[in-house]
Backbone as ProteinMPNN parsed JSONL, in Angstrom:
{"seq_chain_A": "XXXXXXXXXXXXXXXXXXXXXXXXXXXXXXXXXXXXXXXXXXXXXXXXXXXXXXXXXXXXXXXXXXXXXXXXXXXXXXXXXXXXXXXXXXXXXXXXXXXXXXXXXXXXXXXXXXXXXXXXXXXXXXXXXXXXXXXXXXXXXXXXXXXXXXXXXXXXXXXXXXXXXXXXXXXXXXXXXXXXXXXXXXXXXXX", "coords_chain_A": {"N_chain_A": [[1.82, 13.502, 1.074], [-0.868, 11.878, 2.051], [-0.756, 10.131, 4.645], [0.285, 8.229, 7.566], [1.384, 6.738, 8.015], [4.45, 5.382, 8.596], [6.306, 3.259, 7.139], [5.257, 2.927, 4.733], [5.478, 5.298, 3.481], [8.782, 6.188, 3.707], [8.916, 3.944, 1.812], [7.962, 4.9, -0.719], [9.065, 7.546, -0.928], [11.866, 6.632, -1.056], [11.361, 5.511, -4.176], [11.123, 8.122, -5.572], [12.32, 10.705, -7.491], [14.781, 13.147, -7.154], [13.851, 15.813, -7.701], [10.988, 15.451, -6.956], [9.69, 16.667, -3.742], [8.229, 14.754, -1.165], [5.921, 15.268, 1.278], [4.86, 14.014, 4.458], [2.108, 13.361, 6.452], [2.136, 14.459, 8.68], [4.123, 16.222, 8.82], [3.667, 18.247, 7.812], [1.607, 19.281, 8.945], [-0.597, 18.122, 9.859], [-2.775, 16.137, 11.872], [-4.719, 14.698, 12.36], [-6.823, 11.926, 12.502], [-7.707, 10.223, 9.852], [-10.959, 8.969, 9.031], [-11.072, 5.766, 7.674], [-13.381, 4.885, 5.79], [-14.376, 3.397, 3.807], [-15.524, 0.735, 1.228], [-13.418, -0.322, -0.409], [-10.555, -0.373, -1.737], [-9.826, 1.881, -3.362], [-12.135, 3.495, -2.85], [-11.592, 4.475, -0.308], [-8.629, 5.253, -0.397], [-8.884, 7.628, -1.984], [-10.612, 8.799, 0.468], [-9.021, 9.802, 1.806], [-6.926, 11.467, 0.269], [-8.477, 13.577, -0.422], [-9.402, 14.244, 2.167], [-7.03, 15.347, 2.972], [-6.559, 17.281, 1.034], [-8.544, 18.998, 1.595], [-7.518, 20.595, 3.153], [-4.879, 21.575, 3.193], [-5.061, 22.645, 0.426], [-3.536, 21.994, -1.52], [-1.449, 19.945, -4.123], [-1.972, 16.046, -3.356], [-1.472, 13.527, -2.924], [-3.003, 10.055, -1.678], [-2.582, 6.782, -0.219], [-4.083, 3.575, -0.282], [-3.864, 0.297, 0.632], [-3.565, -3.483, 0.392], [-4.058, -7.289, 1.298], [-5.483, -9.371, -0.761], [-7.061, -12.686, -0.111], [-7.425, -15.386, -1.931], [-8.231, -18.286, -0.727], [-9.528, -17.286, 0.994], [-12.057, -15.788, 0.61], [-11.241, -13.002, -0.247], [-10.372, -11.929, 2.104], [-7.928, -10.526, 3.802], [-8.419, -7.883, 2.596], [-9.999, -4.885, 2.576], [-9.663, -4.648, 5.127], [-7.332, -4.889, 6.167], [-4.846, -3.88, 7.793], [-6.307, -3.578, 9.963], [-7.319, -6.243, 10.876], [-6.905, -8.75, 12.632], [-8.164, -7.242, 14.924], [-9.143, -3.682, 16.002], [-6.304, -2.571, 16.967], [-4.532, -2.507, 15.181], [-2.136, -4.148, 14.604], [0.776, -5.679, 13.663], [1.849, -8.123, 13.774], [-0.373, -9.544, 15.126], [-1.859, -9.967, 12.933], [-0.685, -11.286, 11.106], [-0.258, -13.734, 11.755], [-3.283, -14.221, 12.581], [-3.944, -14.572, 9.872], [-2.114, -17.056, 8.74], [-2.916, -19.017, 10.857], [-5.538, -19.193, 9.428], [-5.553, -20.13, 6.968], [-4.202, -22.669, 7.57], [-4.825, -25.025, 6.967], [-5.668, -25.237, 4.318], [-4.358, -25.356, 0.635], [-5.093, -24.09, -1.561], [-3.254, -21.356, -1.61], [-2.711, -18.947, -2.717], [-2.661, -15.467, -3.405], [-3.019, -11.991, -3.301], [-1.41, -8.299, -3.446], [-3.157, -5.819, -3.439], [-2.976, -1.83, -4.455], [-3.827, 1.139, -4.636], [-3.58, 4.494, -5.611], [-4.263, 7.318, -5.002], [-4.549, 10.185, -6.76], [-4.637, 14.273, -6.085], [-4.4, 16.271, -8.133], [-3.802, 19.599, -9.817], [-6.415, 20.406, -8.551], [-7.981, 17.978, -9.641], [-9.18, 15.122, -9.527], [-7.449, 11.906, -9.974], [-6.414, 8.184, -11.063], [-4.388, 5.762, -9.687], [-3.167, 1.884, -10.087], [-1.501, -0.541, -8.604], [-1.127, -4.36, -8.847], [-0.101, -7.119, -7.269], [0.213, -10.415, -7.548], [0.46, -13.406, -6.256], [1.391, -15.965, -3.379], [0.83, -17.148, 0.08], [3.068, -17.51, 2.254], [4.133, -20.965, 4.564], [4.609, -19.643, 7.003], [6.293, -17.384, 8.953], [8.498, -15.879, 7.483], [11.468, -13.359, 7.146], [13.277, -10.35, 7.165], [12.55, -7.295, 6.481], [11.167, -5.06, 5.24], [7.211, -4.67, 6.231], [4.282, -4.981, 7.679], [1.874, -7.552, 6.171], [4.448, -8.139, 4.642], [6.164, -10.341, 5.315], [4.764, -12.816, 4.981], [4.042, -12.975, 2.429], [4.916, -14.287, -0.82], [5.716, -13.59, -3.74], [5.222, -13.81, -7.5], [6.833, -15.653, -9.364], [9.144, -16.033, -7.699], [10.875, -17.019, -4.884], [11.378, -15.723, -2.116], [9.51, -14.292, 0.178], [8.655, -10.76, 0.641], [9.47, -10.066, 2.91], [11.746, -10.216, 2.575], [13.62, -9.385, 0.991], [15.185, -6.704, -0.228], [14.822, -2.755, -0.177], [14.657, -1.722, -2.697], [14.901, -4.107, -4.251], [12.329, -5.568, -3.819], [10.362, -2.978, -4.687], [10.667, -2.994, -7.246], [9.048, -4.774, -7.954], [6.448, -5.037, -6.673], [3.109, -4.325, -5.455], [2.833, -1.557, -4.771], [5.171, -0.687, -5.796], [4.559, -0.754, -8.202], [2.333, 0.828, -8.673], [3.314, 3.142, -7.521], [4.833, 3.658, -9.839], [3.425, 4.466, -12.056], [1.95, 6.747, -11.215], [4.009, 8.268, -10.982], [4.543, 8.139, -13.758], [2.891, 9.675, -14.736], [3.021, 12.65, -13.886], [5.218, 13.044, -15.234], [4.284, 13.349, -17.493], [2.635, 15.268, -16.782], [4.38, 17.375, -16.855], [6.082, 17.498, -19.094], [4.328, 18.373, -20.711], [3.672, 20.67, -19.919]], "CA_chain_A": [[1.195, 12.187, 1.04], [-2.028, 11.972, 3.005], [-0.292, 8.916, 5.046], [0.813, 8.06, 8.762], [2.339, 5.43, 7.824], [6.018, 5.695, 7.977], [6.713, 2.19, 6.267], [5.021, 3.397, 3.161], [6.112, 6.759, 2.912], [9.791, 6.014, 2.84], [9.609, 2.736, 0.512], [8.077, 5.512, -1.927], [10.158, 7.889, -0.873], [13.054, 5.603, -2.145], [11.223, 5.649, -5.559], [10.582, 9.47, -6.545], [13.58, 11.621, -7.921], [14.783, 14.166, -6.163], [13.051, 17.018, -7.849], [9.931, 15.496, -6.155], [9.579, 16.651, -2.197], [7.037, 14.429, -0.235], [6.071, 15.643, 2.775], [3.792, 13.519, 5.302], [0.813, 14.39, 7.203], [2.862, 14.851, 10.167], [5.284, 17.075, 8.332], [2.483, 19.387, 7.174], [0.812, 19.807, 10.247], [-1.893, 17.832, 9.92], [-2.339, 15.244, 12.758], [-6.231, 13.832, 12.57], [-7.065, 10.796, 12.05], [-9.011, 9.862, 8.87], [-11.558, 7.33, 8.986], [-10.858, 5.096, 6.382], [-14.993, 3.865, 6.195], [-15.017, 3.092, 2.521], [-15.744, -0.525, 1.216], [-12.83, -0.651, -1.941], [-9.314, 0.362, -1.854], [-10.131, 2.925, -3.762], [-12.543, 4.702, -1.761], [-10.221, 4.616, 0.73], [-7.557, 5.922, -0.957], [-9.646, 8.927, -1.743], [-11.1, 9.562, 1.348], [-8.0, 10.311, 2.47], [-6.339, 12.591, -0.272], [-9.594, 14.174, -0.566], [-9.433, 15.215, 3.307], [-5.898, 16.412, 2.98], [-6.388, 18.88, -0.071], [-9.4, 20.076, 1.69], [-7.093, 21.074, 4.759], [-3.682, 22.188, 2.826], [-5.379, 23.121, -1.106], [-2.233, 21.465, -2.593], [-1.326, 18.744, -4.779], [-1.259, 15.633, -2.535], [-2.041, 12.013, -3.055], [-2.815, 9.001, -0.662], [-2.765, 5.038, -1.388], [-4.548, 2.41, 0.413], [-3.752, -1.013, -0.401], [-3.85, -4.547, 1.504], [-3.757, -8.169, 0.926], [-6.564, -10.555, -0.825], [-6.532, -14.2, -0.364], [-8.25, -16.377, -2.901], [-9.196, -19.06, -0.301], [-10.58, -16.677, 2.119], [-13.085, -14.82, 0.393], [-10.643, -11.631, -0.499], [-9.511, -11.063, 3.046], [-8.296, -9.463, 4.644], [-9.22, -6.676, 1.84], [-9.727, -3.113, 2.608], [-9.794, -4.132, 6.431], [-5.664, -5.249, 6.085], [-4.132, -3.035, 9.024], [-6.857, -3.95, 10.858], [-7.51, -7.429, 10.462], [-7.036, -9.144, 13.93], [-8.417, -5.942, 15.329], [-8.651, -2.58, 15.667], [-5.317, -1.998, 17.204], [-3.502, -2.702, 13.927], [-1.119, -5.154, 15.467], [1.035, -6.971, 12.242], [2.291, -9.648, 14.409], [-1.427, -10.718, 15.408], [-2.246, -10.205, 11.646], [0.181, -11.908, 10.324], [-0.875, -15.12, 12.905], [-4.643, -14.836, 12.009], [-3.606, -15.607, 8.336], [-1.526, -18.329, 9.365], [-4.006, -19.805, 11.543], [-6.973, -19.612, 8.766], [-4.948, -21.082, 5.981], [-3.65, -23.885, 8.159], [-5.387, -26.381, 6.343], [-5.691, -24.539, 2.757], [-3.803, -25.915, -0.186], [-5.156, -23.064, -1.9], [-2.325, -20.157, -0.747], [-3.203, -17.673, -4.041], [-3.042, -14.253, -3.048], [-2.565, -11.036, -4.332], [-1.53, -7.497, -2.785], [-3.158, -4.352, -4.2], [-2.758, -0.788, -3.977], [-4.448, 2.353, -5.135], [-2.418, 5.803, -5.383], [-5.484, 8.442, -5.666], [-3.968, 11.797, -6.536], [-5.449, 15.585, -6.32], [-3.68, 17.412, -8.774], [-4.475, 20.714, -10.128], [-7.866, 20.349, -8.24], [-8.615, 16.95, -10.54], [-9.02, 13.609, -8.942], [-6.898, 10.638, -10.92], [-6.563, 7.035, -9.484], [-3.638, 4.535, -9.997], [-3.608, 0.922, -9.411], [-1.015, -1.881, -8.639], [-0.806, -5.471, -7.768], [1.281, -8.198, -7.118], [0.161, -11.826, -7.478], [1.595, -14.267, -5.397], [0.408, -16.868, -2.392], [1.378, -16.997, 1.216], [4.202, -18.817, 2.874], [3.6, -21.344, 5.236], [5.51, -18.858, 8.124], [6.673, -15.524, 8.601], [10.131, -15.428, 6.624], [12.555, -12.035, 6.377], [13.177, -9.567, 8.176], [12.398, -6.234, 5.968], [9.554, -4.505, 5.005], [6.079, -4.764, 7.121], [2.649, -5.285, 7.384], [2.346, -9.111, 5.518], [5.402, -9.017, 3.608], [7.017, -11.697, 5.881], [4.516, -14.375, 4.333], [4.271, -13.001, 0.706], [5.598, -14.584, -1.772], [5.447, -12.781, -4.959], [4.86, -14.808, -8.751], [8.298, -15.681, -10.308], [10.105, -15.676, -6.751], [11.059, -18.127, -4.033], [11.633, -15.27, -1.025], [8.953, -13.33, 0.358], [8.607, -9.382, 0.299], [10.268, -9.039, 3.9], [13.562, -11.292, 2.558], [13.926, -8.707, -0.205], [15.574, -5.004, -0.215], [13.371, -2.255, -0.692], [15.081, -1.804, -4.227], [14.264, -5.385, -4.982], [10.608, -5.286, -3.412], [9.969, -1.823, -5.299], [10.283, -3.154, -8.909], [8.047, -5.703, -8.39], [5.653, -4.784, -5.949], [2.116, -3.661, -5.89], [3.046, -0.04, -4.397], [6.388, 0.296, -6.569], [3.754, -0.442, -9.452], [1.094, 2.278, -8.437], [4.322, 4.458, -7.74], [5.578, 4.034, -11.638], [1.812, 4.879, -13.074], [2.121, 8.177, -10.891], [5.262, 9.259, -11.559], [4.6, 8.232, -15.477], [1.589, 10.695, -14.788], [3.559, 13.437, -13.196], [6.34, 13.307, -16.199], [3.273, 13.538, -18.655], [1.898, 17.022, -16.916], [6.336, 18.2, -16.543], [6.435, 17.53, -20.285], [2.816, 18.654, -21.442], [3.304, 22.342, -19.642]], "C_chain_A": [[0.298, 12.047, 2.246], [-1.831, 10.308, 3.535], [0.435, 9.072, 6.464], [1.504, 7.458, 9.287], [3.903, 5.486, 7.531], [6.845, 4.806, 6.781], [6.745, 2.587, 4.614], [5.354, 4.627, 3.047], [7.973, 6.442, 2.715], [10.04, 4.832, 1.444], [8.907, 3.975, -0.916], [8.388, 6.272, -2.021], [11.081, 7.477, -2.112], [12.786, 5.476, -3.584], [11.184, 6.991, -6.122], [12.04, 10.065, -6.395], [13.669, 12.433, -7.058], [14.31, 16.022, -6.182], [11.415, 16.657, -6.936], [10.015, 15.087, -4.846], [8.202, 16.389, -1.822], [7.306, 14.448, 0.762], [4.813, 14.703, 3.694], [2.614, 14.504, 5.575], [1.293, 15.498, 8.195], [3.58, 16.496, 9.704], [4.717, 18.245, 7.894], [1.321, 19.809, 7.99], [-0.093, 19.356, 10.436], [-2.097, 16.198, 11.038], [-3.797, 13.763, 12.831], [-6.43, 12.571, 12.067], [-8.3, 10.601, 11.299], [-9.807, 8.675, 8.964], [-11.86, 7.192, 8.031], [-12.436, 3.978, 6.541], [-15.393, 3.179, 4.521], [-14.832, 1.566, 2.31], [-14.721, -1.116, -0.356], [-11.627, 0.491, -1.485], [-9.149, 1.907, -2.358], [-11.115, 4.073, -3.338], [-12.174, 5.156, -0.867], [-9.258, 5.98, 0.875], [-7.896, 7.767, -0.963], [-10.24, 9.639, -0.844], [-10.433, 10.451, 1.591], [-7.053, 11.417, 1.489], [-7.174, 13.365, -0.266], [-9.361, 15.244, 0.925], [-8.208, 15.909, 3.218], [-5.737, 17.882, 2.265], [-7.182, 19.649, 0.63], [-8.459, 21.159, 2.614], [-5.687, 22.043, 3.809], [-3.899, 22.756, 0.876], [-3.919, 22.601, -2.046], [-2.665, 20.529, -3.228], [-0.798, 17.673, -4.126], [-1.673, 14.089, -3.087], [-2.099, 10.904, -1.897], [-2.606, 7.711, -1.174], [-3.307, 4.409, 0.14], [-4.448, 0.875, -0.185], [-3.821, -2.193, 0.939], [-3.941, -5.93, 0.136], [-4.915, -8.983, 0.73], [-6.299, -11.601, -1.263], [-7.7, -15.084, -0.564], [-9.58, -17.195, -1.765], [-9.558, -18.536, 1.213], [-11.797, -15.824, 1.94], [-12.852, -13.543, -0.018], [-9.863, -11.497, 0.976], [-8.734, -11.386, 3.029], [-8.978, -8.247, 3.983], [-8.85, -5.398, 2.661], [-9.518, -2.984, 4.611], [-7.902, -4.906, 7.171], [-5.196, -5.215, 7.397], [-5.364, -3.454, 10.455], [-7.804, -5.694, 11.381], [-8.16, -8.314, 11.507], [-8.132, -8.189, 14.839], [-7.947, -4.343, 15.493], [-7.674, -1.344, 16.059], [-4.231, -2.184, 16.254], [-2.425, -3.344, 14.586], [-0.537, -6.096, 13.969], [1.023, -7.919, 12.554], [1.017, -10.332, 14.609], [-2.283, -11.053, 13.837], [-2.268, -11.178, 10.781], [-0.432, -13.726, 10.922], [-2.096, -15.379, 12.82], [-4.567, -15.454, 10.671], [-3.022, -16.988, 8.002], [-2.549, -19.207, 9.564], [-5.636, -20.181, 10.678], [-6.659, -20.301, 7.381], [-4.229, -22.632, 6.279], [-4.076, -24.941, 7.274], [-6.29, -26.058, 4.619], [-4.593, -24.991, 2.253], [-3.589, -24.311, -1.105], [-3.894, -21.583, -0.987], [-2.648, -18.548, -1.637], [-3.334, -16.51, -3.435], [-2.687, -12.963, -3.834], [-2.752, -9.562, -3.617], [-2.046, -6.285, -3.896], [-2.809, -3.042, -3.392], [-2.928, 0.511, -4.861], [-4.281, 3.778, -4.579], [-4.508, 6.476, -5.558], [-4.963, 9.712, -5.155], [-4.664, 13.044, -7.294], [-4.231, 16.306, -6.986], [-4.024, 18.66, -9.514], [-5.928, 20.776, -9.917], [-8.518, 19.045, -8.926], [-8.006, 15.472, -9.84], [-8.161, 12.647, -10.098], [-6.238, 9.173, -10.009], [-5.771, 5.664, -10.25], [-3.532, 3.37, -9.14], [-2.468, 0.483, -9.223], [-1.169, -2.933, -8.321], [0.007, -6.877, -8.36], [0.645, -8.7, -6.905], [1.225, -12.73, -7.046], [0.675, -15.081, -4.834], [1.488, -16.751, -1.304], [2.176, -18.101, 1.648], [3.12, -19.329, 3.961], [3.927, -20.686, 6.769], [5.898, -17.709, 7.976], [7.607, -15.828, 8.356], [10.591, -14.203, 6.627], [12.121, -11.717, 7.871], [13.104, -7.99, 8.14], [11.096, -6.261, 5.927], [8.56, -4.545, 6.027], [5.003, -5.268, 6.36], [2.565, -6.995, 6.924], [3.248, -9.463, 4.921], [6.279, -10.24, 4.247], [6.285, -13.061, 5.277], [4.336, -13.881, 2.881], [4.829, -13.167, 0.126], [4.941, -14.207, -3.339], [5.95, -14.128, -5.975], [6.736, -14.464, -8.924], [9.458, -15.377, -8.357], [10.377, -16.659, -5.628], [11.253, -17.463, -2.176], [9.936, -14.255, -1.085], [9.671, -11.933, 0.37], [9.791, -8.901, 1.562], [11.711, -9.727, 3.813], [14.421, -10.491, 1.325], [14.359, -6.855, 0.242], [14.644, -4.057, -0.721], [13.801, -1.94, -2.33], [14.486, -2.8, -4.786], [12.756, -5.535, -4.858], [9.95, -3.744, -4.035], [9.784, -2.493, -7.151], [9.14, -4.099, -8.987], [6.555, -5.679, -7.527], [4.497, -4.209, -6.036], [2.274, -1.855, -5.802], [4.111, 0.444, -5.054], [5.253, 0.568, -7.8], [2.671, 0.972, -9.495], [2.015, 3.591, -8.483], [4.228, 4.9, -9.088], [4.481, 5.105, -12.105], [2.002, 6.799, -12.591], [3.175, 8.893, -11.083], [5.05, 9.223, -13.26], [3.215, 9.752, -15.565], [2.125, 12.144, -15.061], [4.524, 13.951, -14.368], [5.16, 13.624, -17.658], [3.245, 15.088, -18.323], [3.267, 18.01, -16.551], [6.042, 18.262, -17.915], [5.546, 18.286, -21.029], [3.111, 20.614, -21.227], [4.25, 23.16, -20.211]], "O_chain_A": [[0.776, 12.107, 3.379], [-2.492, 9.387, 3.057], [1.195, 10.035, 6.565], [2.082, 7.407, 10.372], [4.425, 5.613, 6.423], [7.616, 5.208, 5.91], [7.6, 2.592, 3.728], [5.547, 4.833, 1.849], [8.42, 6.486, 1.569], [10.865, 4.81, 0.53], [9.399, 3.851, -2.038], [8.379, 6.591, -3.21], [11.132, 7.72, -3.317], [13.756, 5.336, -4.328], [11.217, 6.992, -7.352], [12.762, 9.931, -5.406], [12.812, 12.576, -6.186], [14.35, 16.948, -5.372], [10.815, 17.563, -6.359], [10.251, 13.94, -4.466], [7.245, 17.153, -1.945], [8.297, 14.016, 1.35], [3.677, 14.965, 3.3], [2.278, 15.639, 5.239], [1.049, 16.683, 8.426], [3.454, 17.583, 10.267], [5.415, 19.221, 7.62], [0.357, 20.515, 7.697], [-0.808, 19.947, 11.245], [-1.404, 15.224, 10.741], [-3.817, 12.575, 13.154], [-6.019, 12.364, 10.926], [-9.464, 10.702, 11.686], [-9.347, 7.533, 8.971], [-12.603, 7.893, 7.345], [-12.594, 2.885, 7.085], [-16.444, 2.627, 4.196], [-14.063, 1.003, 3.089], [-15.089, -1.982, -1.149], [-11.703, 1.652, -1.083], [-8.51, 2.825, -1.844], [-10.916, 5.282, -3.464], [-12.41, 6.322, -0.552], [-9.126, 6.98, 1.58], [-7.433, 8.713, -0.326], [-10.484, 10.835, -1.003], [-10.763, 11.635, 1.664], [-6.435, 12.256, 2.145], [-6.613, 14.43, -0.007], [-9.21, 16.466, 0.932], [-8.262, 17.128, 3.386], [-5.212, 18.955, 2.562], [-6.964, 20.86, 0.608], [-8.716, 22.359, 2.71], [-5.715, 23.269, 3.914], [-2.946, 23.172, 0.217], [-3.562, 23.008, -3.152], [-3.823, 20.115, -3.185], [0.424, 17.66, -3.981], [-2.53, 14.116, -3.97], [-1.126, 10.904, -1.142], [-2.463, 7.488, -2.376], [-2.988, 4.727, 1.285], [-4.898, 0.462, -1.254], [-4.05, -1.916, 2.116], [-3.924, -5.869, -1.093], [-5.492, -9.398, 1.735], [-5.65, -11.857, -2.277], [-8.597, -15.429, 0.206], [-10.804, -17.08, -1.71], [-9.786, -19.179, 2.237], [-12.426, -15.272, 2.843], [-13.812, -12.798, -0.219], [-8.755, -10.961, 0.974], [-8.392, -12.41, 2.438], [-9.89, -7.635, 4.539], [-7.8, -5.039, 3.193], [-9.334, -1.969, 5.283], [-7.567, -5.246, 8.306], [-5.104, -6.217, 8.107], [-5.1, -3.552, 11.653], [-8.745, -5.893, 12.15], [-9.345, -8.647, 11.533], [-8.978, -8.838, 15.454], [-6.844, -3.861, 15.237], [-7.748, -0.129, 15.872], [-3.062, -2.001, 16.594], [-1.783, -2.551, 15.275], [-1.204, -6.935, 13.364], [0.387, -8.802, 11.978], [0.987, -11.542, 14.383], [-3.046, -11.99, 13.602], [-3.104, -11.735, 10.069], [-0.939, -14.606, 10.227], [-2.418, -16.563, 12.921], [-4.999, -16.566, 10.369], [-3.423, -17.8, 7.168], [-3.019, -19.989, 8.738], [-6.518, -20.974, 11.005], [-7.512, -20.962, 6.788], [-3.85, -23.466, 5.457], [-3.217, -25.771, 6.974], [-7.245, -26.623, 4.086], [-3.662, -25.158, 3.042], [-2.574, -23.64, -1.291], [-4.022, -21.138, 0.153], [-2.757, -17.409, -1.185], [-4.36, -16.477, -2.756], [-2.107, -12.997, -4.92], [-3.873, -9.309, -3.174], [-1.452, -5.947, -4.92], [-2.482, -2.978, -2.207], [-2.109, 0.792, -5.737], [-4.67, 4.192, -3.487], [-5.521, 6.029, -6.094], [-4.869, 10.215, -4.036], [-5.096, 13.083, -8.446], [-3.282, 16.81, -6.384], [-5.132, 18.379, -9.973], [-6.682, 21.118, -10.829], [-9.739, 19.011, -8.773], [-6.882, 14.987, -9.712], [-8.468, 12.911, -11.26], [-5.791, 9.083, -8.865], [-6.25, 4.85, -11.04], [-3.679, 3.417, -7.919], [-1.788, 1.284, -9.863], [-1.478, -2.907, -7.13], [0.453, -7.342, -9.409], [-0.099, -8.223, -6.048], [2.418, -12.803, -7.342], [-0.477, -15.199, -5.251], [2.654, -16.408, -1.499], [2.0, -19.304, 1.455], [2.034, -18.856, 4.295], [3.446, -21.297, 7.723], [5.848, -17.061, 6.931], [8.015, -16.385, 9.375], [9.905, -13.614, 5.792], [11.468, -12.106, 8.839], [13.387, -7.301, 9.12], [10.215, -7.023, 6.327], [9.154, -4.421, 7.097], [4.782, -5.703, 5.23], [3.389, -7.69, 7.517], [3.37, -10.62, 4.52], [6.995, -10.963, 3.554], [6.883, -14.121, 5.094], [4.606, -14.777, 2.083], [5.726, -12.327, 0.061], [3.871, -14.566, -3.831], [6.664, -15.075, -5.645], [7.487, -13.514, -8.703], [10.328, -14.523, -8.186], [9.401, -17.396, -5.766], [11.279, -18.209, -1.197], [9.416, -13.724, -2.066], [10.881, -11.797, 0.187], [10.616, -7.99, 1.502], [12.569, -9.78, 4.695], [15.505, -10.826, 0.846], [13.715, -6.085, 0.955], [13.781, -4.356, -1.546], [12.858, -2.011, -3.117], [13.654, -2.647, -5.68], [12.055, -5.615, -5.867], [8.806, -3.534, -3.632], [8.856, -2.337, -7.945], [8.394, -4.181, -9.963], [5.634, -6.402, -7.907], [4.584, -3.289, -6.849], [1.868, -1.077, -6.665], [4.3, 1.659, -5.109], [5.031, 1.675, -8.29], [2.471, 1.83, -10.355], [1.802, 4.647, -9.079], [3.79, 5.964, -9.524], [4.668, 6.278, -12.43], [2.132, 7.765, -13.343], [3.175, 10.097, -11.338], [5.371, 10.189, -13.952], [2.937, 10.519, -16.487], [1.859, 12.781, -16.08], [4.656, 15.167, -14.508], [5.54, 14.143, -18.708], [3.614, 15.983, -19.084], [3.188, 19.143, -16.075], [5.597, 19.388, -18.133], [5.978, 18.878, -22.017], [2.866, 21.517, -22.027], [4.149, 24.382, -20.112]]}, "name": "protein", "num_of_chains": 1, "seq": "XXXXXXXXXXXXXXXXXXXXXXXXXXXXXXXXXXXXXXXXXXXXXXXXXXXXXXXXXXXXXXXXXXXXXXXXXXXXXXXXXXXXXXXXXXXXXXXXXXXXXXXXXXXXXXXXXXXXXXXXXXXXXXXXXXXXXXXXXXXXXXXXXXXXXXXXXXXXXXXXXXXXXXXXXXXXXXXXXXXXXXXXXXXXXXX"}
């Protein structure tokens, strides 16, 4: 998984069987930092599996995903992790969102997240997302990044008040998981 991110590598971890071994960047020797310059989750996404295959010729996939809010125009968008600035800081993240919804009614938001995986040399590009709107406060004490104010459709706790079991079925990144593993069980069954 062309990812540095520890958060997201075990919560999808926690979803793939145990015939499938994901290994990090770290874990595969690869240490560089990709610049993520594209303008869509999805270019993103790809930059970054894209640079990994070039470096290790395997079968690897990345995801980029982040949080857009109705009555801000989409942001944070593709610039999520870096929001406040570009020391990726959640806590000051989490507190600019706060602070620009203060006086929004509108809360509507919605997290995506786009798997883009190199498999047998062939690009393919799964989506998820989760509709929801933001608390008025950081709540929980799981997960990262915004899940302390997300509140997901059909739910009354945000993402970080939820187990990663419970935050996996419903989540934009368990959803992008499923699509890839439904992928993965297509080209097990097909060969």
């Amino acid at each position: 998984m062309a990812s540095a991110n520890e958060h997201k590598i075990q919560e999808i971890r926690s979803q793939l069987p145990t015939e499938i071994s994901l290994i990090s960047m770290s874990e595969a020797g690869f240490y560089d930092e990709i610049e993520e310059n594209g303008e869509t989750f999805q270019q993103n996404a790809l930059i970054k599996a894209r640079a990994i295959h070039v470096q290790t010729l395997q079968n690897c996939f990345a995801e980029d995903s982040g949080l857009e809010i109705d009555s801000l125009n989409g942001e944070p968008g593709v610039r999520s992790a870096r929001y406040s600035a570009d020391h990726k800081s959640s806590l000051d993240n989490l507190q600019l969102v706060l602070y620009k919804l203060s006086n929004q009614k509108n809360r509507k938001a919605r997290f995506k997240t786009v798997i883009a995986l190199i498999y047998n040399s062939k690009e393919y590009v799964f989506e998820g997302v989760a509709e929801g709107e933001i608390a008025y406060s950081i709540t929980g004490i799981s997960g990262f990044g915004y899940d302390p104010i997300f509140i997901p459709e059909m739910s009354n706790q945000t993402f970080a008040q939820m187990t990663t079991a419970e935050k996996n079925q419903i989540s934009h990144r368990g959803k992008a998981v499923k699509q890839l593993l439904n992928f993965l069980n297509l080209q097990q069954n097909s060969a």
